[in-house]
N, CA, C and O atoms as CSV, one atom per row, in Angstrom:
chain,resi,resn,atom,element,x,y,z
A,1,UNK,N,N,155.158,49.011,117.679
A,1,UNK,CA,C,154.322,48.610,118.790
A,1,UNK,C,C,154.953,47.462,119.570
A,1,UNK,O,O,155.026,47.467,120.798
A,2,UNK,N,N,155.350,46.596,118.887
A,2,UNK,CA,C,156.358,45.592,119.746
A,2,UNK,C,C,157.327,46.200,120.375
A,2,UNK,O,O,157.351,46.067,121.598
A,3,UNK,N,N,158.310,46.972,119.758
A,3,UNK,CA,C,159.138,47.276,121.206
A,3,UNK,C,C,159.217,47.896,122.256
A,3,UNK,O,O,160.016,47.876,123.192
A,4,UNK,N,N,157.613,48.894,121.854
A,4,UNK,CA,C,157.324,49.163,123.282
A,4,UNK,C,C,156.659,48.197,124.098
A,4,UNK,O,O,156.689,48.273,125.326
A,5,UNK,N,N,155.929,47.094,123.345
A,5,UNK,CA,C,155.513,46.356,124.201
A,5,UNK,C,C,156.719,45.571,125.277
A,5,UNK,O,O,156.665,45.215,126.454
A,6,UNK,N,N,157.819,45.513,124.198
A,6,UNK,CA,C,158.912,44.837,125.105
A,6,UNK,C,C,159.909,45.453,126.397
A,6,UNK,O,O,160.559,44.948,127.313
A,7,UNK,N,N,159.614,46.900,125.882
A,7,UNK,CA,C,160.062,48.201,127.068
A,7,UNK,C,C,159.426,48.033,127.878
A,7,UNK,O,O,160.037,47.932,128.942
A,8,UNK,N,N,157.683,47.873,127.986
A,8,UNK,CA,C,156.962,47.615,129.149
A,8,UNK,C,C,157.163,46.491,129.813
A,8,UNK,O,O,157.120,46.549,131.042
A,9,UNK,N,N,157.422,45.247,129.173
A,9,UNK,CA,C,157.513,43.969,129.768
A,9,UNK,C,C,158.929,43.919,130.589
A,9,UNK,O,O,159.100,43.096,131.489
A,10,UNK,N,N,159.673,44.622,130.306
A,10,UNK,CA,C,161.533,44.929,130.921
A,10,UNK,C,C,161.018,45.965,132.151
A,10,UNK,O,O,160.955,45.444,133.264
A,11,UNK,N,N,160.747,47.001,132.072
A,11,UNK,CA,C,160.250,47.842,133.121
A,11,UNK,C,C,159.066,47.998,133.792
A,11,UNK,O,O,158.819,48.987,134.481
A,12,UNK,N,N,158.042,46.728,133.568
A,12,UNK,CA,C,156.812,46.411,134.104
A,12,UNK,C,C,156.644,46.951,135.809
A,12,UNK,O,O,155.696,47.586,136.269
A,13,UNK,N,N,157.867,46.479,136.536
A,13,UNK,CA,C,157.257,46.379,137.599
A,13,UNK,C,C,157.534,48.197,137.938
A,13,UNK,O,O,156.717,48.807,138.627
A,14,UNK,N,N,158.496,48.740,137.484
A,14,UNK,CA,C,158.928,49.977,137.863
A,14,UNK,C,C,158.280,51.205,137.224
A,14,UNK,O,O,158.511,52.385,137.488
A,15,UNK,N,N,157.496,50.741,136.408
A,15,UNK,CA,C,155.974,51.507,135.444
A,15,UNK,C,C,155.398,51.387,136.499
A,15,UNK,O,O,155.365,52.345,137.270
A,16,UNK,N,N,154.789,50.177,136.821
A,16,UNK,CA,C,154.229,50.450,137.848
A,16,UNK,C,C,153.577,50.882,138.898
A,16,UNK,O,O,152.485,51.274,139.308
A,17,UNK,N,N,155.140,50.565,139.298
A,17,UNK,CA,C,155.129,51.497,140.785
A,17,UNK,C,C,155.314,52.906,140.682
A,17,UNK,O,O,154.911,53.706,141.525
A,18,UNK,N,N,155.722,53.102,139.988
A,18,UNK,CA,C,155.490,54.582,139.559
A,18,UNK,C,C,154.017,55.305,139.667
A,18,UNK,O,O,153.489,56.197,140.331
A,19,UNK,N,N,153.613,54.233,138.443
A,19,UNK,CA,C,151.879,54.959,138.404
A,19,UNK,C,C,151.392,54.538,140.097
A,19,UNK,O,O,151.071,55.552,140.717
A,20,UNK,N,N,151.318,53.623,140.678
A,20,UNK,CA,C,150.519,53.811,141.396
A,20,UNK,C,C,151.280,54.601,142.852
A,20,UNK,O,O,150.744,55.046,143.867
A,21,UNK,N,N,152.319,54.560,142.560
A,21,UNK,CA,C,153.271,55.988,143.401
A,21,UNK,C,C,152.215,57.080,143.044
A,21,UNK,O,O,151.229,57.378,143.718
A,22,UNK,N,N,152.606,57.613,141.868
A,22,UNK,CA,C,151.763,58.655,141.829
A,22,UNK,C,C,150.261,58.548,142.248
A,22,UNK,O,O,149.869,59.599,142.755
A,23,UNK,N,N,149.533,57.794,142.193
A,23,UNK,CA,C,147.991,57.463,142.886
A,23,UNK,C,C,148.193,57.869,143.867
A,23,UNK,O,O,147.870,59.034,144.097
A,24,UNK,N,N,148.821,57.069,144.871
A,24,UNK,CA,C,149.431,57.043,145.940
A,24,UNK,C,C,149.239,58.512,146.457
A,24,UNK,O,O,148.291,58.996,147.075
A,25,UNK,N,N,150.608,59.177,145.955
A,25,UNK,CA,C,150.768,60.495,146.116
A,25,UNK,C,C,149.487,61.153,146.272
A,25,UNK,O,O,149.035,61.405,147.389
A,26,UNK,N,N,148.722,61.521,144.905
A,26,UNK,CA,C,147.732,62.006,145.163
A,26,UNK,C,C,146.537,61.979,145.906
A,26,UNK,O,O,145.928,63.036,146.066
A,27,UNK,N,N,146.049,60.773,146.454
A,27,UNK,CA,C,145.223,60.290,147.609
A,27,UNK,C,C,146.121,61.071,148.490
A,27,UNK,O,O,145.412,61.977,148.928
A,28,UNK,N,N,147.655,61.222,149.115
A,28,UNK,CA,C,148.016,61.964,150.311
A,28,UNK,C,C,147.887,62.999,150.186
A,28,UNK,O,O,147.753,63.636,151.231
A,29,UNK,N,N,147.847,63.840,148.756
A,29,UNK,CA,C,147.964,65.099,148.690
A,29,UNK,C,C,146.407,65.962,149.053
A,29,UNK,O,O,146.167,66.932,149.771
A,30,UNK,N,N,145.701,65.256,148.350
A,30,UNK,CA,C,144.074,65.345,148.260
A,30,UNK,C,C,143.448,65.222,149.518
A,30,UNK,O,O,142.336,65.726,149.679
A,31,UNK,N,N,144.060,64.572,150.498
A,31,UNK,CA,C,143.336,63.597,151.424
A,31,UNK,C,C,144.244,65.035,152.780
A,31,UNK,O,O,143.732,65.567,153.764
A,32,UNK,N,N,145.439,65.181,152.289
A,32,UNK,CA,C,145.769,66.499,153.026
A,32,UNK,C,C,145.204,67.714,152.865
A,32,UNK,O,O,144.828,68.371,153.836
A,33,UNK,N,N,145.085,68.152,151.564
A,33,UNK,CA,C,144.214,69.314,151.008
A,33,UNK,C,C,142.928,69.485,151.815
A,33,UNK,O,O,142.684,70.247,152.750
A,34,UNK,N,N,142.368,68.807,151.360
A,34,UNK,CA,C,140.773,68.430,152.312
A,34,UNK,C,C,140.996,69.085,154.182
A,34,UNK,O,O,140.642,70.066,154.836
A,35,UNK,N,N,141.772,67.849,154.394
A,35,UNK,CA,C,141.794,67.877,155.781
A,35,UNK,C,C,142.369,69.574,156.509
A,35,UNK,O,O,141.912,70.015,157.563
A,36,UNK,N,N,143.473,70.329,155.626
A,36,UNK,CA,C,143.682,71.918,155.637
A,36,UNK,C,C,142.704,72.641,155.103
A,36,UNK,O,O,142.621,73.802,155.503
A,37,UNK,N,N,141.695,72.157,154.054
A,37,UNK,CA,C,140.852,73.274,154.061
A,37,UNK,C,C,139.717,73.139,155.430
A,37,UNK,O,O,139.325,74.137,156.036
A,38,UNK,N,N,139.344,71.918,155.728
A,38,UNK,CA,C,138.826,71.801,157.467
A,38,UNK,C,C,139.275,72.618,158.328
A,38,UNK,O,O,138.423,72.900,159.171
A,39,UNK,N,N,140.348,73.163,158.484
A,39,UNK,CA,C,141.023,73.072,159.514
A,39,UNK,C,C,141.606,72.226,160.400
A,39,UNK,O,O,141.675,72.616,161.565
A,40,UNK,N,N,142.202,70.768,160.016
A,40,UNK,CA,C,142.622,70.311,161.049
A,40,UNK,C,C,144.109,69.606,161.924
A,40,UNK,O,O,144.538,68.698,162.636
A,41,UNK,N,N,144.484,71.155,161.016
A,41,UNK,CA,C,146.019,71.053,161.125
A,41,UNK,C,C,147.033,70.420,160.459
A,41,UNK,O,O,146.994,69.346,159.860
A,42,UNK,N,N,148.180,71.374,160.655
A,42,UNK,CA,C,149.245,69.846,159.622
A,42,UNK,C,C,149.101,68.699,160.542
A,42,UNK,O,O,148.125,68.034,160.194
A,43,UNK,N,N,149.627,68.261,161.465
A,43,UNK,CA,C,149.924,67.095,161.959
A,43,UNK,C,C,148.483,66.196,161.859
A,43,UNK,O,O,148.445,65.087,161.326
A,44,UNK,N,N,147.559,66.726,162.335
A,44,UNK,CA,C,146.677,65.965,161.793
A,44,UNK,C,C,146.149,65.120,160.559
A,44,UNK,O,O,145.948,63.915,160.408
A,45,UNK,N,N,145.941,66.721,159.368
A,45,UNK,CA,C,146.038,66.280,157.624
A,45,UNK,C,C,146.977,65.317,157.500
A,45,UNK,O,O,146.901,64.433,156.647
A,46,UNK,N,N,148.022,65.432,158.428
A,46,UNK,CA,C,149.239,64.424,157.447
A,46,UNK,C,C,149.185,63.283,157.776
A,46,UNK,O,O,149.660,62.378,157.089
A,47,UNK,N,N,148.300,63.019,159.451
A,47,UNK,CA,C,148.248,61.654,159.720
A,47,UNK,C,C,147.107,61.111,158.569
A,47,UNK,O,O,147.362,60.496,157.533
A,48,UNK,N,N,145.679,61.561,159.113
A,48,UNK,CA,C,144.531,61.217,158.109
A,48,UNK,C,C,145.269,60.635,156.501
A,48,UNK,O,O,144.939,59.549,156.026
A,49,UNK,N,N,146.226,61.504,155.860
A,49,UNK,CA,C,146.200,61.309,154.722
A,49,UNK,C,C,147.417,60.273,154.672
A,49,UNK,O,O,147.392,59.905,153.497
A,50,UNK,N,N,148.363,59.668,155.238
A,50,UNK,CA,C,149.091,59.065,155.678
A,50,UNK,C,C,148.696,57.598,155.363
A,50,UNK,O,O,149.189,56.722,154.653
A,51,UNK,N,N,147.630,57.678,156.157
A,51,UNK,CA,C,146.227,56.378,157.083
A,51,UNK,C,C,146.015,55.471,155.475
A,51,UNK,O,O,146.251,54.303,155.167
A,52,UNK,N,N,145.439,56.698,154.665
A,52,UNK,CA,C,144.622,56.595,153.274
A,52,UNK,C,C,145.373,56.392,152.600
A,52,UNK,O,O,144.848,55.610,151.808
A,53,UNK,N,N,146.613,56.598,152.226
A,53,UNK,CA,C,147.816,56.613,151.510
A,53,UNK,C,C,147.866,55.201,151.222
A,53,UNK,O,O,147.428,54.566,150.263
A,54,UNK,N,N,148.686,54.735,152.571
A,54,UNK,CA,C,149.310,53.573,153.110
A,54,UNK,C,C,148.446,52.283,152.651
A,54,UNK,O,O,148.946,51.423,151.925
A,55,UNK,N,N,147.148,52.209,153.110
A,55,UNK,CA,C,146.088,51.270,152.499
A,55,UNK,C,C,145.848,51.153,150.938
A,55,UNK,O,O,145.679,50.039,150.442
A,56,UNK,N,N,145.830,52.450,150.061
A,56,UNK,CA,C,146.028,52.167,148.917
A,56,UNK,C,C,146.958,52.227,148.379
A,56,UNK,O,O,146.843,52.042,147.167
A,57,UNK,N,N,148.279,52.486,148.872
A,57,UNK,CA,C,149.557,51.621,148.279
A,57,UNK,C,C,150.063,50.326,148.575
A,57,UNK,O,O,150.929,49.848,147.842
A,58,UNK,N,N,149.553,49.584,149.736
A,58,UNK,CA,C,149.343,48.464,150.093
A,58,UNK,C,C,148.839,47.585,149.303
A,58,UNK,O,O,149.366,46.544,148.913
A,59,UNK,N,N,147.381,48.175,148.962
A,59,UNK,CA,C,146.569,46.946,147.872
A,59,UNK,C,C,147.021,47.242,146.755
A,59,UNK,O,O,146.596,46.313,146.068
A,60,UNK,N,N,147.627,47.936,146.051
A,60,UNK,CA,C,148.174,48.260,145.017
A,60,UNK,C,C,149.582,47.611,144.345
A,60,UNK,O,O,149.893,47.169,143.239
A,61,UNK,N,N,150.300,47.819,145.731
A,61,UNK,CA,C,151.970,47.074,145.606
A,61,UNK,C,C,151.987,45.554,145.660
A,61,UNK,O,O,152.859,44.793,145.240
A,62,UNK,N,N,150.625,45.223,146.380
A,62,UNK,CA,C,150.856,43.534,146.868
A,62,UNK,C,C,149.831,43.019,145.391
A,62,UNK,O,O,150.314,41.887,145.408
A,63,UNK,N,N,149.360,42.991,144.814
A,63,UNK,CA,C,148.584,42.565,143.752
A,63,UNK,C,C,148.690,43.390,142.587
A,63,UNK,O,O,147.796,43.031,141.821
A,64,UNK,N,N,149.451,44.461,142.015
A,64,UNK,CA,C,149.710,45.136,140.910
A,64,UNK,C,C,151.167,44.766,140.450
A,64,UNK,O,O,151.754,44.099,139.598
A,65,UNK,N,N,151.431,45.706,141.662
A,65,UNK,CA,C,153.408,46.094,141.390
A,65,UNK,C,C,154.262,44.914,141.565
A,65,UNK,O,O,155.305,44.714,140.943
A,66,UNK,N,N,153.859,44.310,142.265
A,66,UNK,CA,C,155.068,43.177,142.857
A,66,UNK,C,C,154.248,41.655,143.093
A,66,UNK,O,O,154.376,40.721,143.884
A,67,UNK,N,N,153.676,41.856,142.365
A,67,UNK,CA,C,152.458,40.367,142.466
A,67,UNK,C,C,152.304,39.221,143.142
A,67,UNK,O,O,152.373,38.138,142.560
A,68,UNK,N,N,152.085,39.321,144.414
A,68,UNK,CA,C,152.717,39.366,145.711
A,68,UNK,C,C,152.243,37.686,145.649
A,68,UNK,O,O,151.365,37.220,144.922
A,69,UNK,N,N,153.099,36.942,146.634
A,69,UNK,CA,C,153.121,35.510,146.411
A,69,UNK,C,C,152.611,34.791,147.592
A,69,UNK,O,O,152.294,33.604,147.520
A,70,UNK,N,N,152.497,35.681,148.995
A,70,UNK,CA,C,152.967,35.130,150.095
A,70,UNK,C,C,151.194,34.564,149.876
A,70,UNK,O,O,150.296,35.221,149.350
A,71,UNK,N,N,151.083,33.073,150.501
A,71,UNK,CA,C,149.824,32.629,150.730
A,71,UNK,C,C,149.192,31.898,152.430
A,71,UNK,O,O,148.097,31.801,152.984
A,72,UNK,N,N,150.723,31.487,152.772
A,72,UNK,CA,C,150.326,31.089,154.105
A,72,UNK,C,C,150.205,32.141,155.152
A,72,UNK,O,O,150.952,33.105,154.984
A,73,UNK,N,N,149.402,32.168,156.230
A,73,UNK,CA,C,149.100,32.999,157.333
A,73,UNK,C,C,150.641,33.558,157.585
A,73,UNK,O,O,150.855,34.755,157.392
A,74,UNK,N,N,151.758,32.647,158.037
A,74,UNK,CA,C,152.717,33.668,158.332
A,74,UNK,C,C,153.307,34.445,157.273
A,74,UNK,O,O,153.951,35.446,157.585
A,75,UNK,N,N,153.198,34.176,156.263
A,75,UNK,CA,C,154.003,35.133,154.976
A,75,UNK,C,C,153.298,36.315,154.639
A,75,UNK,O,O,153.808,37.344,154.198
A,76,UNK,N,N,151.600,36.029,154.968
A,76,UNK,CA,C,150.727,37.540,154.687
A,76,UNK,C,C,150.791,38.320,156.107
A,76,UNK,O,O,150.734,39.550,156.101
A,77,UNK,N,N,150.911,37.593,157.344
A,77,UNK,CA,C,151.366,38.279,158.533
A,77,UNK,C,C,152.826,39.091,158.276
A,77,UNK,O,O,152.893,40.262,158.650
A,78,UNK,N,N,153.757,38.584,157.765
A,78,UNK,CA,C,155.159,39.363,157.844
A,78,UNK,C,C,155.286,40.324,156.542
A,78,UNK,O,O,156.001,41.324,156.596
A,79,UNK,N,N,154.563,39.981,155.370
A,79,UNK,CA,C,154.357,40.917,154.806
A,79,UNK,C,C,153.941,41.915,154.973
A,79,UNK,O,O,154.642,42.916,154.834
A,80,UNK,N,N,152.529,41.981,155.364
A,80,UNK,CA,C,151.614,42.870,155.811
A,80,UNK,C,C,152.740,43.820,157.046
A,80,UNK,O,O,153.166,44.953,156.824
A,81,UNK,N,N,153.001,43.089,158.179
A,81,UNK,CA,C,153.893,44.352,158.645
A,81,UNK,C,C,155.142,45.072,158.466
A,81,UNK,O,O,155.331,46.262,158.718
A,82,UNK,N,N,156.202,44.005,157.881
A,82,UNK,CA,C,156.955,45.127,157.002
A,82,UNK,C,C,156.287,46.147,156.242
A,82,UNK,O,O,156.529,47.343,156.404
A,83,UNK,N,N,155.560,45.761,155.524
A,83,UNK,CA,C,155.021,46.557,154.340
A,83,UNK,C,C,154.558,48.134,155.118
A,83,UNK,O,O,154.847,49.232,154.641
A,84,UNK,N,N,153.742,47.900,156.476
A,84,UNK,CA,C,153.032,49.196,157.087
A,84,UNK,C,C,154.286,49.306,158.487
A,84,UNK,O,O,153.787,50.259,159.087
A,85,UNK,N,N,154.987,49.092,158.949
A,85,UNK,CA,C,156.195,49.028,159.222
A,85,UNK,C,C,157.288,50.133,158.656
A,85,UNK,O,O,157.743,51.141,159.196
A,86,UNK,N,N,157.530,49.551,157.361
A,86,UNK,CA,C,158.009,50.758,156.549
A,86,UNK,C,C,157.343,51.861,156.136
A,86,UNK,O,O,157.899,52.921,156.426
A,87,UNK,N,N,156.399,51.928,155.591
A,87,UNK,CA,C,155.331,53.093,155.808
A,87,UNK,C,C,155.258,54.012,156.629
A,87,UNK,O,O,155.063,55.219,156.483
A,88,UNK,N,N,155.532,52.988,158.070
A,88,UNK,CA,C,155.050,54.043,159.372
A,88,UNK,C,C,156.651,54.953,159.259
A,88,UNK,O,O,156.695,56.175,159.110
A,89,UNK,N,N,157.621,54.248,159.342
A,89,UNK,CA,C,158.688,54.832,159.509
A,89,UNK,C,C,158.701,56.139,158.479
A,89,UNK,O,O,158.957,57.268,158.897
A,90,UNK,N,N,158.387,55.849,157.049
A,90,UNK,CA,C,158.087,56.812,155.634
A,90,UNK,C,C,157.602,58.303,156.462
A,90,UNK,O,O,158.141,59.410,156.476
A,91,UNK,N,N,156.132,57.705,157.241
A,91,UNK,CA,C,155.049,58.169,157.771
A,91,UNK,C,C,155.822,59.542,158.672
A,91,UNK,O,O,155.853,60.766,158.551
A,92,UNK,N,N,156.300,58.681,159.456
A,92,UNK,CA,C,156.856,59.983,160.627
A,92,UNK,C,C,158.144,60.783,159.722
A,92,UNK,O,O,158.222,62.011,159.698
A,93,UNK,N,N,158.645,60.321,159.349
A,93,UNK,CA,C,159.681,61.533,158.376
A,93,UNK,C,C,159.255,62.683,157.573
A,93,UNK,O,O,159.796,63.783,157.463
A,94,UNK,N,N,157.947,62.127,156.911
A,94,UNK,CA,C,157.006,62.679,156.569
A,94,UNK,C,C,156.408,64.171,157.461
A,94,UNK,O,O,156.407,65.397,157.348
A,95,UNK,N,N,156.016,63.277,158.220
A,95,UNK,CA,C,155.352,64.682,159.549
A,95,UNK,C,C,156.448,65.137,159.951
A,95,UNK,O,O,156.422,66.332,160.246
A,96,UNK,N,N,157.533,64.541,160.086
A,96,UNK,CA,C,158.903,65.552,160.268
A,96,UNK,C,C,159.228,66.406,159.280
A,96,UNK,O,O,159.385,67.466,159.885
A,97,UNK,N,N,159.427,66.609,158.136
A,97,UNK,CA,C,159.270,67.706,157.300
A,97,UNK,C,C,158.433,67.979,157.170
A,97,UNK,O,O,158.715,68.948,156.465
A,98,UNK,N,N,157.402,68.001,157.231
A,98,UNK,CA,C,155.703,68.787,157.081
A,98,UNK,C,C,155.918,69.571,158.328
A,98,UNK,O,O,155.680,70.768,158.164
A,99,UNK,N,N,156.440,69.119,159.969
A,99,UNK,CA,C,156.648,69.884,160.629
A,99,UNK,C,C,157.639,71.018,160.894
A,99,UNK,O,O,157.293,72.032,161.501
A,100,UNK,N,N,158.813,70.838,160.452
A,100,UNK,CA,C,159.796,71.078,160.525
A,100,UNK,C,C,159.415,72.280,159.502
A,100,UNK,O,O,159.164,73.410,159.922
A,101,UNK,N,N,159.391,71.912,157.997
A,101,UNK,CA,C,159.255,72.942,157.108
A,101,UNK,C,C,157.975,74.008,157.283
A,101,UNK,O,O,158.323,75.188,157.235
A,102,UNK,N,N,156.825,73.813,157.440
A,102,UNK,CA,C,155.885,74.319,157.914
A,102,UNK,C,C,155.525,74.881,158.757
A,102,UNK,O,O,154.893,75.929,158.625
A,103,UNK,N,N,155.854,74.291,160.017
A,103,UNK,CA,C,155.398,74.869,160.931
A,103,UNK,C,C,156.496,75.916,161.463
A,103,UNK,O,O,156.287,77.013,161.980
A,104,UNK,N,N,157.533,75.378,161.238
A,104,UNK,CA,C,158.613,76.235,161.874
A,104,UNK,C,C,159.617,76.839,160.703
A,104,UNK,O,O,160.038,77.986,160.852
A,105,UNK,N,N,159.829,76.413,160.057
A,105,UNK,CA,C,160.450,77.230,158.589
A,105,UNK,C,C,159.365,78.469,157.806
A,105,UNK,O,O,159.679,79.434,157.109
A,106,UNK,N,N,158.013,77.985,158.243
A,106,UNK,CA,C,157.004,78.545,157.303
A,106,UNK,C,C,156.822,78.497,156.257
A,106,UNK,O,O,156.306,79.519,155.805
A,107,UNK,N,N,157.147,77.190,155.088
A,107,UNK,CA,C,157.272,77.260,154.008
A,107,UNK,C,C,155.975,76.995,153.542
A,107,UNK,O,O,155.151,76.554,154.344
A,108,UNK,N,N,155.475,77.314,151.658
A,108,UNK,CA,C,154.555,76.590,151.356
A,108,UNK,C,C,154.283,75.277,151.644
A,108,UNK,O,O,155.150,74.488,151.268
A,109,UNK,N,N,153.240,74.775,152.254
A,109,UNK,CA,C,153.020,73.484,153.129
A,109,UNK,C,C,152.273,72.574,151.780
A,109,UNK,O,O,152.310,71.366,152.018
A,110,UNK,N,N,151.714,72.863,150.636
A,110,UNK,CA,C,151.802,71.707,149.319
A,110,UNK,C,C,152.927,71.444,148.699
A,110,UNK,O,O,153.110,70.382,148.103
A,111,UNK,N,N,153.694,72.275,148.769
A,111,UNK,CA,C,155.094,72.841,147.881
A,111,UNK,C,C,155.915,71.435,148.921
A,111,UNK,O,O,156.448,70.370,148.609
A,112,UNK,N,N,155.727,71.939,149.865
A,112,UNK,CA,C,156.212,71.150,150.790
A,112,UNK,C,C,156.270,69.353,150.934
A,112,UNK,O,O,157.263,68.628,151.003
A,113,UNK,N,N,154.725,68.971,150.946
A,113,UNK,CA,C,154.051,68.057,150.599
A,113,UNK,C,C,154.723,67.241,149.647
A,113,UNK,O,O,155.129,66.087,149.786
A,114,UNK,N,N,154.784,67.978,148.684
A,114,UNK,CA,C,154.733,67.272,147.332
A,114,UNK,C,C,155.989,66.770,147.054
A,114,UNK,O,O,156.183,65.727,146.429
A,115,UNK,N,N,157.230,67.818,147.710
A,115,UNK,CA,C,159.023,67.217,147.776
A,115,UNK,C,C,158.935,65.983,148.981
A,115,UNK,O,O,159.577,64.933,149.012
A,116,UNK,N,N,158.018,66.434,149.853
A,116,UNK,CA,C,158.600,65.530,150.987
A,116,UNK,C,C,157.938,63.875,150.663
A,116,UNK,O,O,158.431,62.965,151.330
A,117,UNK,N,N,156.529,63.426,149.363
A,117,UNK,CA,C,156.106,62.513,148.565
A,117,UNK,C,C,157.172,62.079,147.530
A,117,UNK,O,O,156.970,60.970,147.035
A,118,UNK,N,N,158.286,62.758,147.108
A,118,UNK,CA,C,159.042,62.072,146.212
A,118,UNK,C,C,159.876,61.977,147.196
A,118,UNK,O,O,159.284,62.853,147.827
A,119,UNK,N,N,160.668,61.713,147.844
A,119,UNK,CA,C,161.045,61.577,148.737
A,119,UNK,C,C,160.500,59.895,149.493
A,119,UNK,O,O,161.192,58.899,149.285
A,120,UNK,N,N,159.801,59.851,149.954
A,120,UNK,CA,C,159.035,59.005,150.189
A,120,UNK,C,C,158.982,57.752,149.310
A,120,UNK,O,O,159.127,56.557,149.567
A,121,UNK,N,N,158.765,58.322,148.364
A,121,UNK,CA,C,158.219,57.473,147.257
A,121,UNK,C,C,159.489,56.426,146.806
A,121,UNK,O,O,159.612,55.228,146.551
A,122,UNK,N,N,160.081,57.255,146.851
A,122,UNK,CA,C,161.591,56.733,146.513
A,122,UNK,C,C,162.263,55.555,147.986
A,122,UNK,O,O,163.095,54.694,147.702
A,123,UNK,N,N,161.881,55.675,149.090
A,123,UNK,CA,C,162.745,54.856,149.799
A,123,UNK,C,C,161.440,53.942,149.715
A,123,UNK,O,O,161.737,52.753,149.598
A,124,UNK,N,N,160.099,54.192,149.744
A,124,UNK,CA,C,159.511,52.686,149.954
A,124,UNK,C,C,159.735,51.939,149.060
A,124,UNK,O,O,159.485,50.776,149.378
A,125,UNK,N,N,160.416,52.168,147.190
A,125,UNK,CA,C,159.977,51.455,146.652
A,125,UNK,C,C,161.648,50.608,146.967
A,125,UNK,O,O,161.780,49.408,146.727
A,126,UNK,N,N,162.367,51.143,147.312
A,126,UNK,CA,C,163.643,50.412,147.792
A,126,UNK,C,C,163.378,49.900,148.678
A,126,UNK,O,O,163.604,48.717,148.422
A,127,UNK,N,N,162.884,50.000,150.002
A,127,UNK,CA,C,162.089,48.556,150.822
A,127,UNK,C,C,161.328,47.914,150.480
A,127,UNK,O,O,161.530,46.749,150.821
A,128,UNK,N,N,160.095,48.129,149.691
A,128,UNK,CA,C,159.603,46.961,148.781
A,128,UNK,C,C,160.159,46.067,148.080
A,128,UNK,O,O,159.826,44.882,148.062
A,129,UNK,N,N,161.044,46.570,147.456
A,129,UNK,CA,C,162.057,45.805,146.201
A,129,UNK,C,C,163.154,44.840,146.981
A,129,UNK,O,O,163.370,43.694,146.588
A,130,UNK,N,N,163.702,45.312,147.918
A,130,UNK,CA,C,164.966,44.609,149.072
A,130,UNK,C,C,164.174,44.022,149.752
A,130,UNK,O,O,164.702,42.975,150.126
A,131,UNK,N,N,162.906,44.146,150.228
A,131,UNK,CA,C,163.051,43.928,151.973
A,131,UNK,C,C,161.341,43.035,151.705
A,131,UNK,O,O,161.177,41.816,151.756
A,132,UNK,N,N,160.529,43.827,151.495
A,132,UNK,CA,C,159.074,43.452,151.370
A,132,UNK,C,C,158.438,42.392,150.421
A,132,UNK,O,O,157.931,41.273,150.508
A,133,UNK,N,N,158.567,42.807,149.997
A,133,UNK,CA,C,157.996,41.869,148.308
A,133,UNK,C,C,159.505,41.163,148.218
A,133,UNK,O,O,160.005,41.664,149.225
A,134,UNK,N,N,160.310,40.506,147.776
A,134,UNK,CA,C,161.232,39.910,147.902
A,134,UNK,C,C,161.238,38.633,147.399
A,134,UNK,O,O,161.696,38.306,146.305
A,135,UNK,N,N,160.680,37.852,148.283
A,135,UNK,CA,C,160.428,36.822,148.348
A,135,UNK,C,C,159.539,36.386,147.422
A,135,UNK,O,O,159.684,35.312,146.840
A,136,UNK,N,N,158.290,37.402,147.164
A,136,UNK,CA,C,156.983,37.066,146.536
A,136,UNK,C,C,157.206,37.758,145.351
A,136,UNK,O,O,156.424,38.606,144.921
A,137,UNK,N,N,158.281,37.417,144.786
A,137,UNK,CA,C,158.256,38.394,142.916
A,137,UNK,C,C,158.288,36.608,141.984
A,137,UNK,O,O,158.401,35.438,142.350
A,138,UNK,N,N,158.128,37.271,140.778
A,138,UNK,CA,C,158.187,36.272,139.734
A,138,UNK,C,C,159.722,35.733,139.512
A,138,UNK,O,O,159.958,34.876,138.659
């Protein structure tokens, strides 16, 4: 039991972000699902679920994953927009393969989803780690 406790304490922050990657994920996936069984299109589903995503990987990364430090007005201002900044950028690449593959490839559009979330998942936590949280780690 100790050395996993000590595996967790070495890979704490990258457990993590993992788990709440995957949260993450699934709020976009769910939050897309929904919005296609509506009808309200890919580009739409993907914004809506995008929106929902972004907010709970936000409160998640800044007080879970990376135990975020910034306290004065400008450090939660520059956080806060890198943080949805990078997102947005995540965001539209995102609807670029959701569009690209979907609409015009015709591929399965969860199948789809779900590569174009690891994907994702993977460059925010490399702007979090370099760029975002940075400053505000232990």
């Amino acid at each position: 039991m100790k050395k996993i406790q000590e595996l967790f304490d070495i890979y704490k922050q990258i457990i993590l972000y993992l788990f709440f990657g995957v949260c993450t994920t699934l709020v976009n996936i769910i939050v897309y699902y929904i919005c296609s069984q509506l009808k309200m299109g890919t580009a739409t589903g993907t914004v809506i679920a995008w929106i929902l995503s972004v907010l709970f990987a936000y409160l998640t990364n800044r007080y879970f994953v990376f135990e975020h430090r910034a306290n004065s007005l400008p450090g939660i201002v520059r956080e806060t927009l890198s943080f949805f900044s990078c997102r947005l950028a995540t965001g539209i690449l995102d609807l670029a393969l959701m569009l690209v593959f979907v609409d015009i490839l015709h591929q399965n559009d969860l199948l789809i989803k779900i590569l174009s979330n690891v994907l994702v998942i993977i460059l925010n936590y490399v702007a979090s780690k370099l760029f975002i949280f940075k400053d505000n780690q232990k």
